[in-house]
C-alpha positions in Angstrom: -17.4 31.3 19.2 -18.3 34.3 17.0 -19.7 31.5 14.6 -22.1 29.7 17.2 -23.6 33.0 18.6 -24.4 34.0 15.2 -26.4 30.6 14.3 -30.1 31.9 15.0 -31.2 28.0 16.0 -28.4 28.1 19.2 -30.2 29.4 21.8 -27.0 29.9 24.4 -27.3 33.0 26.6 -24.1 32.9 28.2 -20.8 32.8 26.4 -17.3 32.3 28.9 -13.7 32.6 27.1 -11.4 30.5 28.9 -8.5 33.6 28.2 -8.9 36.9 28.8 -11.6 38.6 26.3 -13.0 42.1 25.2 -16.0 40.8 23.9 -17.1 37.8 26.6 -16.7 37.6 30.2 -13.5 35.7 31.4 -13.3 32.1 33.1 -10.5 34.0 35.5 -13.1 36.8 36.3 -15.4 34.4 36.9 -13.5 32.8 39.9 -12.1 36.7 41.3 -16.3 37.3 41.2 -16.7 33.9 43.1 -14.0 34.7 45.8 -15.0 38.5 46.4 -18.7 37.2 47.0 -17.4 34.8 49.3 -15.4 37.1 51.5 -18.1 39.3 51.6 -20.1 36.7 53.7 -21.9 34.9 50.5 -22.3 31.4 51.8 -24.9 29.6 49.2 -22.6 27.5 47.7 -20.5 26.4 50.3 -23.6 25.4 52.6 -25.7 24.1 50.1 -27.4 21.2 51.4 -26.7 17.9 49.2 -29.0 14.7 49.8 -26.1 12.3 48.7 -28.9 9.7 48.0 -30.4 11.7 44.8 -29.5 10.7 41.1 -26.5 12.7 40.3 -26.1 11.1 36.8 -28.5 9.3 34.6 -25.8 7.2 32.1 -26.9 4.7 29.5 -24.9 1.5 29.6 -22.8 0.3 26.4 -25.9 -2.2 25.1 -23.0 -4.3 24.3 -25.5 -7.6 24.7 -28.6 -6.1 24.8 -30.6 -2.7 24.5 -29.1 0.4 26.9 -30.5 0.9 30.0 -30.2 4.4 31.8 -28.6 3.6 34.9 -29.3 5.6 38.6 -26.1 6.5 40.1 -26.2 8.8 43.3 -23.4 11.3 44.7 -22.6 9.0 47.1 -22.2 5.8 44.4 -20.0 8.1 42.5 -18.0 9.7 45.3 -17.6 6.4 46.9 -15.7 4.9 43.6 -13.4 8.1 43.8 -12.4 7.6 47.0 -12.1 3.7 46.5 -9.6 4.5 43.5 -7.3 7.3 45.2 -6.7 4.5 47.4 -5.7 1.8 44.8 -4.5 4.2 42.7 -1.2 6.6 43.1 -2.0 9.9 41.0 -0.6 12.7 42.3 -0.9 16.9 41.9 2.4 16.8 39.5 0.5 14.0 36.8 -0.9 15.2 33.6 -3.7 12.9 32.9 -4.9 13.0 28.7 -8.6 13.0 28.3 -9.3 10.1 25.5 -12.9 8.6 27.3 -16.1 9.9 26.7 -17.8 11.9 29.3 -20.8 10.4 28.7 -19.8 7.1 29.5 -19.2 6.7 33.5 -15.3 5.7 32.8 -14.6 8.7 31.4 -16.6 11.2 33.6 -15.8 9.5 36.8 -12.3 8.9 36.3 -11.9 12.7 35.3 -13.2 13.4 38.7 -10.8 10.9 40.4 -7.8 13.3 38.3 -9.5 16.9 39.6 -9.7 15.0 43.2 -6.3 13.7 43.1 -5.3 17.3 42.1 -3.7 16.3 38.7 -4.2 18.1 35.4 -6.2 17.1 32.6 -5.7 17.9 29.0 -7.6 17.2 26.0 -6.5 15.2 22.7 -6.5 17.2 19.2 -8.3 13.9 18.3 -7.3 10.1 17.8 -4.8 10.7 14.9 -2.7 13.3 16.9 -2.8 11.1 20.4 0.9 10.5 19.8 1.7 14.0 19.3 0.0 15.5 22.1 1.6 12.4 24.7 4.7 15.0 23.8 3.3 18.2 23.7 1.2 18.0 27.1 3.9 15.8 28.6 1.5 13.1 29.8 2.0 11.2 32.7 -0.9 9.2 33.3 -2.9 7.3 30.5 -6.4 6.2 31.1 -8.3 4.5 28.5 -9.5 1.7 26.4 -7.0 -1.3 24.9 -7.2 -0.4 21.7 -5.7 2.8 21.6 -2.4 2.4 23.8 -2.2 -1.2 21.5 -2.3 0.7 18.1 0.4 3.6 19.7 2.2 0.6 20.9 2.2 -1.3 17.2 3.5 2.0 15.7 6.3 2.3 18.3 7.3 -1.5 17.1 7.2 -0.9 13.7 9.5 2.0 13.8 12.0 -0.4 16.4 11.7 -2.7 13.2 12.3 -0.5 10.8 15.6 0.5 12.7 16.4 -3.1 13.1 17.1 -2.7 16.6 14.2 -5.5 17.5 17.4 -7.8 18.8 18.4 -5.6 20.9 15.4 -4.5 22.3 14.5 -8.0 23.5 18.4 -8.7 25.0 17.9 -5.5 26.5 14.7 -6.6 28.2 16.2 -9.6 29.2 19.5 -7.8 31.4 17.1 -5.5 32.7 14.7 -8.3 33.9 17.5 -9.9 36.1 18.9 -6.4 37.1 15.2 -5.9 38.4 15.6 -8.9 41.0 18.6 -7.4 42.3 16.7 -4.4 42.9 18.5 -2.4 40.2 16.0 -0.5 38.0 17.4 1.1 34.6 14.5 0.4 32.7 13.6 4.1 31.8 17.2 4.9 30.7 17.4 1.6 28.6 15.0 2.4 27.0 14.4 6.4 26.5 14.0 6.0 22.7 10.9 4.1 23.1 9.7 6.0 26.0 10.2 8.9 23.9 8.4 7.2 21.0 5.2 7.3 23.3 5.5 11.1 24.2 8.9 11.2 27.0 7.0 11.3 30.1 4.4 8.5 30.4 4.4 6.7 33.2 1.6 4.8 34.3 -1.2 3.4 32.1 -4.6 2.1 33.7 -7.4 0.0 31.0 -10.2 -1.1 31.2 -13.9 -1.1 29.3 -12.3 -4.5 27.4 -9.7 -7.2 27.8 -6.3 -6.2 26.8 -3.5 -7.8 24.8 -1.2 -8.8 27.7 2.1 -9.5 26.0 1.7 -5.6 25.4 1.4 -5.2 28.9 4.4 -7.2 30.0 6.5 -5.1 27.7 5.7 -2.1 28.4 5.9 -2.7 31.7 9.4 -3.8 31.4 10.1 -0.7 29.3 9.3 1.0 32.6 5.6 2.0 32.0 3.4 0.8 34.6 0.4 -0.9 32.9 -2.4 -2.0 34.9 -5.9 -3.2 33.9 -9.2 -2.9 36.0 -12.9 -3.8 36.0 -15.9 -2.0 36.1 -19.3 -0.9 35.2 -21.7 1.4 34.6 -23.6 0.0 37.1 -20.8 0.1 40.1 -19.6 3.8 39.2 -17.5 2.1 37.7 -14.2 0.2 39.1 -14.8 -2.6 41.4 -11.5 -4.2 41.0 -7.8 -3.0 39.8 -4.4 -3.5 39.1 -1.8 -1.1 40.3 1.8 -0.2 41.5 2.0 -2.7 44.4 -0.3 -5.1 42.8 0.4 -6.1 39.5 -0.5 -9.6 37.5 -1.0 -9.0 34.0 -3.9 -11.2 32.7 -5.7 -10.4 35.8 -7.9 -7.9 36.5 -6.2 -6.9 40.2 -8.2 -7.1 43.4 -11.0 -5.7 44.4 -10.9 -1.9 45.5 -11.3 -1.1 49.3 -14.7 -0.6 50.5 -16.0 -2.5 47.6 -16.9 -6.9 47.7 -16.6 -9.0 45.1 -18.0 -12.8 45.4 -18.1 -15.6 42.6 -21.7 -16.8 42.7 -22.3 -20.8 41.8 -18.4 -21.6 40.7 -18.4 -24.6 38.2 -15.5 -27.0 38.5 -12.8 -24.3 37.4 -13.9 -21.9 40.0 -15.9 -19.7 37.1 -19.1 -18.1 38.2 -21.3 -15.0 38.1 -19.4 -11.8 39.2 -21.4 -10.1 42.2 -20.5 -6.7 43.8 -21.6 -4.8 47.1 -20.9 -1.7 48.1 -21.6 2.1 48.3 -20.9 2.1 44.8 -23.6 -0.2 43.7 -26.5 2.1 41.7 -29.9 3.2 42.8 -31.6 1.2 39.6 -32.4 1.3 36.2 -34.5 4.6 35.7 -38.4 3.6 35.1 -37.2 -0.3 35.2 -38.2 -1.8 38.0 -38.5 -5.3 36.7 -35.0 -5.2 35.3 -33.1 -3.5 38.7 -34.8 -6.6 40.5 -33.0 -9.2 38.6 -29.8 -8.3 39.1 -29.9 -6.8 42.3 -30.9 -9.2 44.6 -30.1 -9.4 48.7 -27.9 -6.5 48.5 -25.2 -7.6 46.0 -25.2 -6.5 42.2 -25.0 -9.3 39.8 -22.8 -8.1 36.9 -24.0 -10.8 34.0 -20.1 -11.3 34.0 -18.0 -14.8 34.6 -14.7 -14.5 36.5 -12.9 -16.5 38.7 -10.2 -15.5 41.8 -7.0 -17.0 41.8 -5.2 -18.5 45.1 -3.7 -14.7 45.7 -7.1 -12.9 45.4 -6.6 -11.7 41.5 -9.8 -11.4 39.6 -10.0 -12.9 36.2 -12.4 -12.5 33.8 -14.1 -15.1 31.4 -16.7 -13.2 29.7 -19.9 -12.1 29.4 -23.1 -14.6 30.5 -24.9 -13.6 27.5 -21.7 -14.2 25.4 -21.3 -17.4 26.2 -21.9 -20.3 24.0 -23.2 -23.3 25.1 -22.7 -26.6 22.4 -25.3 -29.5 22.2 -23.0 -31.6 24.8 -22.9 -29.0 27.4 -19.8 -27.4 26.6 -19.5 -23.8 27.3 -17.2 -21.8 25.4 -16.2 -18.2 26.6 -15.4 -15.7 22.7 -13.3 -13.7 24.4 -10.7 -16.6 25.1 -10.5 -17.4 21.4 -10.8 -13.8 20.6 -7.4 -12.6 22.7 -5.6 -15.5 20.5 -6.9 -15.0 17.4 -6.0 -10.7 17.9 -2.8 -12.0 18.5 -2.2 -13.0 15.0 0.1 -10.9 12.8 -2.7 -9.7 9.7 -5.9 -9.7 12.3 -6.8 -6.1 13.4 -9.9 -7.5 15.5 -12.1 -10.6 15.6 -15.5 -11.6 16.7 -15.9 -15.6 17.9 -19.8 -16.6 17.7 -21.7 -19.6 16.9 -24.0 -20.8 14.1 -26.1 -23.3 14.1 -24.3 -26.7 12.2 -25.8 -27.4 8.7 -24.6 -31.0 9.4 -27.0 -31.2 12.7 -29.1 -28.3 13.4 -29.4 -28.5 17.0 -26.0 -28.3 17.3 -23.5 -25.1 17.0 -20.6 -24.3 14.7 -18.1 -22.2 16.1 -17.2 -19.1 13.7 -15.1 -16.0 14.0 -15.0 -12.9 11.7 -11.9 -11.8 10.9 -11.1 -8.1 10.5 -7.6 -8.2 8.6 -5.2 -5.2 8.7 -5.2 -3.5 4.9 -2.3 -1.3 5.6 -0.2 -4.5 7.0 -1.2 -6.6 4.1 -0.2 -4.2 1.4 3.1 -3.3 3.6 4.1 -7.2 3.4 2.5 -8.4 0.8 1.9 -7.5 -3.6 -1.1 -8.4 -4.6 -2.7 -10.7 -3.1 -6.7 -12.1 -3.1 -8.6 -12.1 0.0 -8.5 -16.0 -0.4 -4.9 -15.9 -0.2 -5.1 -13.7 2.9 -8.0 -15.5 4.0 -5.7 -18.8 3.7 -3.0 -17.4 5.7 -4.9 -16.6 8.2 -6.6 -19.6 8.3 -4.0 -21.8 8.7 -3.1 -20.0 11.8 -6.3 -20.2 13.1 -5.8 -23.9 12.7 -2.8 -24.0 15.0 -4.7 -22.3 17.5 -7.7 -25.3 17.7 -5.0 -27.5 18.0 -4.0 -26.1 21.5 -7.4 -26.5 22.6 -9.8 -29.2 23.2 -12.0 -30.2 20.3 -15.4 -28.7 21.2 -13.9 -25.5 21.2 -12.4 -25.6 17.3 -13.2 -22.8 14.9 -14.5 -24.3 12.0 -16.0 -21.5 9.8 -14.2 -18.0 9.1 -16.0 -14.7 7.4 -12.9 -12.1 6.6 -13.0 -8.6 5.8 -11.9 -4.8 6.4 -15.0 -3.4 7.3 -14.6 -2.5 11.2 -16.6 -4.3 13.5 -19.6 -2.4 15.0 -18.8 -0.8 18.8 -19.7 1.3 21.3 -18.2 4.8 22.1 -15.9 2.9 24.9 -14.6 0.7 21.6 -16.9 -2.7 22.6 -18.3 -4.6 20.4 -21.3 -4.9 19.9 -22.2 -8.5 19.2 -26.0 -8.4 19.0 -25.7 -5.8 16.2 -22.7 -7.3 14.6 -24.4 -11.3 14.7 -27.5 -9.2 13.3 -25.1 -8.1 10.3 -23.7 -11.1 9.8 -27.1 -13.2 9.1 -28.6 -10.3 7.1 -25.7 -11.1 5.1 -26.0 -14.9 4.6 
């Protein structure tokens, strides 16, 4: 602190120490000022008059496809998702709840509010390297955050099971304590303490969302007796429209749509995929200064996400992609990256992987389908001496190959760019495929 007041450019005029202090006033005197005003008849606060129709945040979406746009959301959008998601979701005053989002990203800010709401704490990580470490320290209970982070605690956690050579009995352990689980006999946080343990003793319940997660991690850590759940949401809808949880559970999914909030698949093709639209309270005022663009995807009421998704015969949302993402060949085909992506992540050297078409030097008005391959360097040197990235490109490769056979042909990968460089994303851990496609041609 002593180092910030002395910097002649910061122009703060209040300092507050969170602990008692000689030198600044006190975050605990603070509220005793605050309550003594109060019972002396101060009533400012408490009465002040708020028009839940006014912005209350101005937040710039991830520009994932396209440039940001700063997006209108009112008390009432936000306070209406909060209350939407103490419904779906069970957090209660005991859970501590790790801070890992962003608070300018509506995720992070509004899901902090649903934890101050709920009454649970909130503690803060030391950064992403010491995640693991302060899961023990702070005894976390509740995780909320993108895939990628609870996947890369989740790979260390295996690696060490591996190292032990206990991966055998792992999976027979899972196994008993599936069929004890349908005679309503639960021992799956005794089972398996060690791994619990490995992910800081007292997690419990994991919620994800901002991109699609690896679901094989979800099924097993939800039969190591950590309730993982994935949800859906935008900047534009405050965010969460739709959610997994406790009572509602089908990995893959996306869960059902929260109370108070609709969801409708607008123009389903022949597989029941269409346009996600939402309506509700927490649907945004607008795009600030963009009239032209809040008028195209809000139209008679219902907020058109630029998202594809289908429901399943039980009312689970599933997600295809992104509009803009999708690629459409010369025969009408549509293919939907992410599908290809969540296979291709699920090879043992690839870290991450971007699917995206080029246009065919064979026929030019048609597409070749291409993916860029981020391998793991740490992996590669752990199983491997000395190998040339065409020999790792070649391994991969061939698995890639196994993959196109288990689809139909229009939707083969035929062109692969490998590398270690990390692919460009947003805050939230996106990718961002405009910038990244831009990369890519800059470099061919």
């Amino acid at each position: 602190m002593e180092r910030i007041k002395n910097n002649k450019n910061v122009k703060i005029k209040e300092y507050i120490s969170m602990q008692k202090s000689e030198k600044y006033i006190s975050l605990k005197e603070i509220e005793e000022t605050g309550k003594k005003l109060i019972q002396s008849g101060e009533r400012e606060y408490i009465d002040a008059k708020i028009d839940e129709n006014k912005i209350a945040e101005l937040i710039f979406t991830s520009g994932t496809t396209s440039e940001s746009k700063a997006v209108m959301l009112s008390h009432k959008n936000i306070a209406a998702n909060i209350y939407s998601m103490q419904i779906s979701q069970c957090i209660m005053p005991t859970d501590v709840n790790i801070a890992l989002l962003p608070f300018h990203h509506v995720y992070g800010s509004t899901g902090l509010l649903m934890m101050l709401a709920s009454g649970a704490k909130t503690v803060y990580t030391d950064g992403l390297k010491y995640i693991s470490q302060n899961l023990k320290e702070y005894g976390v209970t509740v995780f909320v955050g993108v895939p990628l982070i609870i996947e890369a605690i989740y790979r260390r956690v295996s690696k060490e099971i591996e190292k032990k050579g206990k991966t055998k009995k792992v999976e027979n352990a899972r196994k008993i304590s599936n069929i004890l689980r349908k005679f309503h006999i639960d021992l799956r946080r005794i089972l398996f303490k060690e791994i619990i343990n490995g992910l800081g003793g007292k997690l419990e319940y994991v919620v994800l969302g901002g991109a699609p997660a690896n679901v094989e991690i979800i099924n097993t850590l939800n039969d190591f007796g950590i309730v993982t759940t994935q949800g859906y949401g935008l900047t534009e809808t405050s965010p969460v429209v739709s959610s997994e949880n406790y009572n509602c559970l089908k990995p893959g999914s996306v869960g059902k749509p929260l109370k108070n909030i609709e969801l409708k698949i607008e123009a389903p093709d022949e597989n029941g995929i269409g346009e996600i639209a939402v309506r509700g309270k927490n649907v945004m005022l607008g795009y600030y200064k963009n009239e032209e663009a809040t008028k195209e995807v809000i139209r008679d009421g219902w907020f058109y996400t630029g998202d594809l998704g289908r429901f399943d015969e039980k009312g689970f949302l599933y997600i295809s992609g992104r509009h803009k993402n999708m690629i459409v060949l010369k025969n009408g085909k549509k293919v939907f990256p992410e599908e290809l992506e969540e296979l291709v992540n699920k090879i043992e050297l690839v870290k991450e992987s971007m699917v995206f078409g080029l246009p065919d030097p064979k026929d030019n008005t048609d597409i070749k389908l291409s993916v860029k391959v981020v391998y793991d360097k740490e992996l590669v040197d752990e199983k491997y001496e000395n190998l040339s990235l065409d020999e790792i490109k070649e391994i991969i490769w061939k698995q890639i190959k196994e993959i196109n056979k288990t689809f139909p042909k229009y939707k083969y990968i035929k062109n692969i760019i490998l590398t270690d460089q990390e692919l460009i994303k947003t805050t939230t851990k996106k990718i961002k495929r405009n910038k990244e496609l831009e990369r890519i041609l800059n470099k061919n």
